[in-house]
C-alpha positions in Angstrom: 8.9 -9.6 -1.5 9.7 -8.6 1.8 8.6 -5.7 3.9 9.6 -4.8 7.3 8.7 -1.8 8.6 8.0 0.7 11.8 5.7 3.6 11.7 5.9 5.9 15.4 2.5 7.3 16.8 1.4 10.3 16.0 1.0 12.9 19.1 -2.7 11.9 19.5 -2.2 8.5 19.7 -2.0 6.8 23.8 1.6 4.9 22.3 3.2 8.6 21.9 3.9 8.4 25.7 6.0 6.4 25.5 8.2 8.4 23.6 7.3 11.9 25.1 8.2 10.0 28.4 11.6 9.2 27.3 12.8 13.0 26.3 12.5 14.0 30.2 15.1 11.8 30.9 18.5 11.5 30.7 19.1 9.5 27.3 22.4 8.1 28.3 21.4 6.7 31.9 18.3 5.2 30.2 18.5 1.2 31.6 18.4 -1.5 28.7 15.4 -2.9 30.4 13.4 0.3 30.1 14.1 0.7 26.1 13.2 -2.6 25.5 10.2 -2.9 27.2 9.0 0.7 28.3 9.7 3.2 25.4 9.5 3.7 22.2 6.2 1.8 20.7 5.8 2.0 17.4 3.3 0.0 15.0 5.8 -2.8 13.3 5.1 -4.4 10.3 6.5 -8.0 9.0 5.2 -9.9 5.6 7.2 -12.1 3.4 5.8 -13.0 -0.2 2.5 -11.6 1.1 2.1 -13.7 4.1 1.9 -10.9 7.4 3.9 -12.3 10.2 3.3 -9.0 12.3 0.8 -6.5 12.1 1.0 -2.9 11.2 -1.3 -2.4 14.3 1.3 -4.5 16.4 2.6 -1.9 18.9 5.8 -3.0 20.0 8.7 -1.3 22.1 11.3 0.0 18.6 14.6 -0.9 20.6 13.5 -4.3 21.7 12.3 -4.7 17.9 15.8 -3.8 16.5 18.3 -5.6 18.6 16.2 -8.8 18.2 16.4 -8.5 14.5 19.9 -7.1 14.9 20.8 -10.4 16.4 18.4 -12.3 13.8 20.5 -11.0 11.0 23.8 -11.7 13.1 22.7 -15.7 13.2 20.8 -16.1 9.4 24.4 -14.0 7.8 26.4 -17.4 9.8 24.1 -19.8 8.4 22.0 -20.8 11.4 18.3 -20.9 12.5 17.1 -17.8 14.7 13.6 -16.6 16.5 12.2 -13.5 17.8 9.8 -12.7 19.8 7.5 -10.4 21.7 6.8 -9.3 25.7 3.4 -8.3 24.8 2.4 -12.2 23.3 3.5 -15.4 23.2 3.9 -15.9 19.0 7.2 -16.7 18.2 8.6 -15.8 14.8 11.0 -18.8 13.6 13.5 -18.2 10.4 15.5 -20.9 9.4 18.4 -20.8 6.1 17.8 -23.5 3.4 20.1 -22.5 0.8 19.7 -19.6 -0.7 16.2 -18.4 1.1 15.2 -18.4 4.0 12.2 -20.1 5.6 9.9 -17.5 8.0 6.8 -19.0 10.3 4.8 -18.1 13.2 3.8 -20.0 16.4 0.7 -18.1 16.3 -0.4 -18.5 13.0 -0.9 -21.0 10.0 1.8 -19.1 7.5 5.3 -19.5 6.7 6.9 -18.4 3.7 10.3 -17.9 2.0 12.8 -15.1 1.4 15.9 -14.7 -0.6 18.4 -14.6 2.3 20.5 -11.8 0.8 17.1 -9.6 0.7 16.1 -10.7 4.2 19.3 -9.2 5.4 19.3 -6.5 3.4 15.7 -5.7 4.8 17.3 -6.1 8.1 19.8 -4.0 8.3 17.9 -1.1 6.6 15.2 -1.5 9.5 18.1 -1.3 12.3 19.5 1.5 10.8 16.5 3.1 10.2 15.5 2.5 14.2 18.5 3.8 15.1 18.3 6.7 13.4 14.9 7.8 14.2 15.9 7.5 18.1 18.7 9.9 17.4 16.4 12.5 15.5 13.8 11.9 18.5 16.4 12.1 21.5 20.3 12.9 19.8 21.6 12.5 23.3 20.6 8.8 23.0 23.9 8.3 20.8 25.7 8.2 24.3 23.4 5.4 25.7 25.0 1.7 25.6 22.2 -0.1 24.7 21.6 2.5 21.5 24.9 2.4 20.5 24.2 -1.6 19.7 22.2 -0.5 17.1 24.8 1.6 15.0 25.7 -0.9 12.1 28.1 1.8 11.3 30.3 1.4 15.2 30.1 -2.0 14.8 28.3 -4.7 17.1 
Protein backbone atom coordinates (compact mmCIF):
# COMPACT_ATOMS: atom_id res chain seq x y z
CA UNK A 1 0.00 0.00 0.00
CA UNK A 2 1.11 3.31 -0.96
CA UNK A 3 0.09 6.73 0.16
CA UNK A 4 1.31 9.98 -0.99
CA UNK A 5 -0.30 12.74 -0.02
CA UNK A 6 -0.40 16.83 0.63
CA UNK A 7 -2.58 18.56 3.04
CA UNK A 8 -2.30 22.84 2.74
CA UNK A 9 -2.39 24.90 6.10
CA UNK A 10 -5.22 26.05 7.31
CA UNK A 11 -5.48 30.11 7.69
CA UNK A 12 -4.17 29.87 11.32
CA UNK A 13 -1.34 28.03 10.65
CA UNK A 14 2.44 30.34 10.14
CA UNK A 15 2.80 27.91 6.61
CA UNK A 16 -0.42 29.77 5.12
CA UNK A 17 1.91 32.73 4.25
CA UNK A 18 3.28 31.28 2.04
CA UNK A 19 0.40 30.94 0.05
CA UNK A 20 -1.52 34.21 0.99
CA UNK A 21 1.90 35.75 -0.14
CA UNK A 22 1.71 34.26 -3.51
CA UNK A 23 -2.03 35.72 -4.45
CA UNK A 24 -0.49 39.50 -4.32
CA UNK A 25 1.52 38.67 -7.05
CA UNK A 26 1.45 38.22 -10.46
CA UNK A 27 1.04 34.37 -10.99
CA UNK A 28 2.52 34.25 -14.33
CA UNK A 29 5.79 36.33 -13.59
CA UNK A 30 6.22 34.12 -10.43
CA UNK A 31 10.23 32.92 -10.96
CA UNK A 32 10.70 28.93 -10.77
CA UNK A 33 13.10 29.54 -7.92
CA UNK A 34 10.44 31.22 -5.73
CA UNK A 35 7.68 28.24 -6.22
CA UNK A 36 10.07 25.86 -5.49
CA UNK A 37 11.47 27.11 -2.60
CA UNK A 38 9.28 30.13 -1.25
CA UNK A 39 5.55 29.22 -1.68
CA UNK A 40 3.24 27.02 -1.29
CA UNK A 41 4.07 24.73 1.92
CA UNK A 42 2.03 22.22 2.49
CA UNK A 43 2.41 19.12 5.07
CA UNK A 44 3.41 16.01 2.54
CA UNK A 45 3.03 12.63 3.38
CA UNK A 46 5.09 9.48 1.86
CA UNK A 47 4.66 5.68 3.32
CA UNK A 48 5.05 2.49 1.29
CA UNK A 49 3.69 -0.88 2.90
CA UNK A 50 3.58 1.06 6.16
CA UNK A 51 7.00 2.24 6.36
CA UNK A 52 6.80 6.55 6.41
CA UNK A 53 9.36 7.96 4.26
CA UNK A 54 8.02 11.57 4.87
CA UNK A 55 6.09 13.00 7.50
CA UNK A 56 2.59 14.35 7.45
CA UNK A 57 4.21 17.17 9.58
CA UNK A 58 6.98 17.59 6.88
CA UNK A 59 6.29 21.13 5.46
CA UNK A 60 7.62 21.30 2.18
CA UNK A 61 7.24 23.97 -0.76
CA UNK A 62 4.04 21.87 -3.11
CA UNK A 63 5.75 22.88 -6.56
CA UNK A 64 9.14 21.81 -5.63
CA UNK A 65 7.35 18.49 -4.26
CA UNK A 66 5.59 17.82 -7.63
CA UNK A 67 8.03 18.37 -10.31
CA UNK A 68 10.60 16.23 -8.26
CA UNK A 69 8.15 13.40 -8.31
CA UNK A 70 7.01 14.46 -11.70
CA UNK A 71 10.44 13.74 -12.86
CA UNK A 72 10.66 10.59 -10.38
CA UNK A 73 7.76 9.00 -12.32
CA UNK A 74 9.41 10.20 -15.70
CA UNK A 75 12.72 7.98 -14.78
CA UNK A 76 10.96 4.68 -12.70
CA UNK A 77 8.13 4.59 -16.11
CA UNK A 78 11.85 4.21 -18.38
CA UNK A 79 13.07 1.66 -16.05
CA UNK A 80 15.84 3.54 -14.24
CA UNK A 81 16.73 4.41 -10.56
CA UNK A 82 15.61 8.05 -9.37
CA UNK A 83 15.94 10.27 -5.93
CA UNK A 84 14.35 13.14 -4.51
CA UNK A 85 15.04 15.33 -2.12
CA UNK A 86 14.44 18.23 0.17
CA UNK A 87 15.91 22.15 0.70
CA UNK A 88 14.82 22.12 4.11
CA UNK A 89 17.17 18.60 5.12
CA UNK A 90 19.61 16.53 3.84
CA UNK A 91 17.49 12.90 3.63
CA UNK A 92 17.41 11.72 0.36
CA UNK A 93 14.63 9.49 -0.77
CA UNK A 94 16.26 6.71 -3.24
CA UNK A 95 13.69 4.46 -5.55
CA UNK A 96 15.11 1.94 -7.62
CA UNK A 97 12.93 -0.64 -10.29
CA UNK A 98 13.50 -4.47 -9.71
CA UNK A 99 11.08 -6.01 -11.82
CA UNK A 100 7.82 -5.46 -11.24
CA UNK A 101 8.19 -3.26 -7.81
CA UNK A 102 10.01 -0.88 -6.88
CA UNK A 103 12.44 -0.50 -4.10
CA UNK A 104 11.87 2.97 -1.80
CA UNK A 105 14.71 3.99 1.08
CA UNK A 106 15.83 6.89 2.98
CA UNK A 107 19.27 8.43 3.75
CA UNK A 108 17.89 9.53 6.94
CA UNK A 109 16.29 6.60 8.19
CA UNK A 110 16.61 2.75 8.70
CA UNK A 111 13.42 1.79 6.28
CA UNK A 112 13.07 0.86 2.81
CA UNK A 113 10.25 -0.95 1.38
CA UNK A 114 8.68 -2.12 -1.88
CA UNK A 115 5.91 -1.04 -4.24
CA UNK A 116 4.19 -2.43 -7.26
CA UNK A 117 5.67 -0.04 -9.91
CA UNK A 118 2.43 0.31 -11.75
CA UNK A 119 0.81 1.60 -8.34
CA UNK A 120 3.76 3.80 -7.55
CA UNK A 121 3.14 5.57 -10.76
CA UNK A 122 -0.28 5.59 -10.47
CA UNK A 123 0.12 7.26 -6.95
CA UNK A 124 2.40 9.68 -8.74
CA UNK A 125 0.64 10.98 -11.20
CA UNK A 126 -2.65 11.41 -9.04
CA UNK A 127 -0.34 13.57 -6.52
CA UNK A 128 0.88 15.85 -9.61
CA UNK A 129 -2.37 16.28 -10.83
CA UNK A 130 -3.78 16.85 -7.70
CA UNK A 131 -0.91 19.68 -6.99
CA UNK A 132 -1.55 21.09 -9.92
CA UNK A 133 -4.94 21.49 -9.55
CA UNK A 134 -5.13 22.83 -6.11
CA UNK A 135 -2.65 25.81 -7.36
CA UNK A 136 -5.08 26.61 -10.04
CA UNK A 137 -8.24 26.65 -7.53
CA UNK A 138 -5.77 28.74 -5.15
CA UNK A 139 -4.36 31.23 -7.81
CA UNK A 140 -6.29 30.27 -11.61
CA UNK A 141 -3.94 32.81 -13.15
CA UNK A 142 -1.05 30.38 -12.30
CA UNK A 143 -2.14 28.26 -15.45
CA UNK A 144 -0.14 31.07 -17.47
CA UNK A 145 3.08 30.48 -15.32
CA UNK A 146 5.90 28.20 -17.07
CA UNK A 147 6.97 26.51 -14.27
CA UNK A 148 3.04 25.46 -13.38
CA UNK A 149 2.36 24.55 -16.66
CA UNK A 150 5.12 21.56 -16.04
CA UNK A 151 2.80 20.13 -13.86
CA UNK A 152 -0.21 19.63 -16.30
CA UNK A 153 -0.03 15.84 -17.16
CA UNK A 154 -2.75 16.70 -19.42
CA UNK A 155 -0.28 19.61 -21.77
CA UNK A 156 2.18 17.23 -21.75
CA UNK A 157 5.83 17.57 -20.13
Amino acid sequence: MISLSFSVPGPDSPWWSTWDEAKHLNPEAITETALRYKYFSVGAELAVGGAEFVSGRSFVPLVDLALSLAWVADRLAGGEEAAFGFTERAEVIRLRPAGDLVRVSSSAKPVEASAERTELLAKLAEFVDAAYARLIEEIPGLVGNPTIRRLDRTAGR
